[in-house]
N, C-alpha and C positions, 0 to 999 in steps of 0.2 A: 300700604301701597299708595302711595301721589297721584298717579293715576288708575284709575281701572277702564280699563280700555274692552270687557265683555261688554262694559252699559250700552246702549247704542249714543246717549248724551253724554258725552264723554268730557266734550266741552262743556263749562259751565257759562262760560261767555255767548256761547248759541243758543245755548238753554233757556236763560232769561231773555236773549231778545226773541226767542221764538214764545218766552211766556211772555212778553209785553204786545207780541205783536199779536196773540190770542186774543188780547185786550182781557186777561183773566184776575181775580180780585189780589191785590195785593197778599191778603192775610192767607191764598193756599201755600205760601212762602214761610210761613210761621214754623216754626219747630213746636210739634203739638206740646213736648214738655214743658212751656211756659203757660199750658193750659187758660189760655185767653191774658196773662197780667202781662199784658204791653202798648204803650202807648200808638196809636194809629197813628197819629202825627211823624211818630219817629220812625215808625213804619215806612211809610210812605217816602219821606226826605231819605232813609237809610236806600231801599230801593233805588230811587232815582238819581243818588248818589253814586251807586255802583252801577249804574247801567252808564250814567256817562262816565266815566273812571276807564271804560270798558270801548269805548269808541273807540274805531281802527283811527281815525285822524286825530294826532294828538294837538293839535289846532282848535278842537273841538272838545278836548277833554278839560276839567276845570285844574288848575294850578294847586299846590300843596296850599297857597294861601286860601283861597276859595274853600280848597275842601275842608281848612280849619272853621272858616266862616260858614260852611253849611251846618257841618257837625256843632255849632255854636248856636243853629237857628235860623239863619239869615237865610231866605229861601231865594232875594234876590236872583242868583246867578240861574237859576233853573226859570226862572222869565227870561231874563236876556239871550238865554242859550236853546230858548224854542223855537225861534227862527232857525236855527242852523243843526235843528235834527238831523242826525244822519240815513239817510233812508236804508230799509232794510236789505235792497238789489246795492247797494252802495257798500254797506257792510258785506256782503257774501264776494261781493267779486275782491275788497281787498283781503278777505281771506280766506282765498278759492285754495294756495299751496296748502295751509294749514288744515282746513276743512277733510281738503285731498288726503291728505297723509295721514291723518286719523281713520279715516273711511280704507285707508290699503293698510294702516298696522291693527282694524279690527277683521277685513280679511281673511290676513294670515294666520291672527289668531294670535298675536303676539300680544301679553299682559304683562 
């Protein structure tokens, strides 16, 4: 199943910005089978890679170029692109329809 729609975090895109906006530690994101062998560094860059990937304003999202350059190391574009955080009321109202429609097909009960 692609989605399962019993969870009540159904989105995975709300997911994380409601873990980021916990301010909770990167590594409870870990899949414990990698029983601690991974780097933190690439931890942290992978994370904040997909959270911006995942912004509703694709003006704000980083380019295929970019995202070659981060997965490369280049941490650059994640300073230049901290002025233009998306704020979290910012995020929810551009996807108030989506949000919505999740919340009425868990409801109904439909999976």
């Amino acid at each position: 199943m692609a989605v399962d729609f019993r969870h009540k975090d159904v989105l995975l895109v709300k997911s994380v910005r409601e873990f980021e906006a916990r301010k909770r530690p990167y590594q409870e994101l870990v899949d414990w089978r990698l029983a601690g062998r991974y780097d933190d560094g690439e931890l942290v860059r992978l994370i904040k890679l997909g959270i911006a990937c995942t912004r509703s304003n694709p003006e704000l999202r980083p380019s295929m170029r970019q995202i070659v350059s981060i997965l490369d190391g280049n941490d650059q574009w994640f300073a230049e692109a901290r002025q233009k955080k998306e704020k979290r009321e910012e995020w929810r109202q551009r996807n108030a329809s989506a949000l919505s429609l999740t919340r009425r097909i868990q409801a109904l009960g439909i999976q």
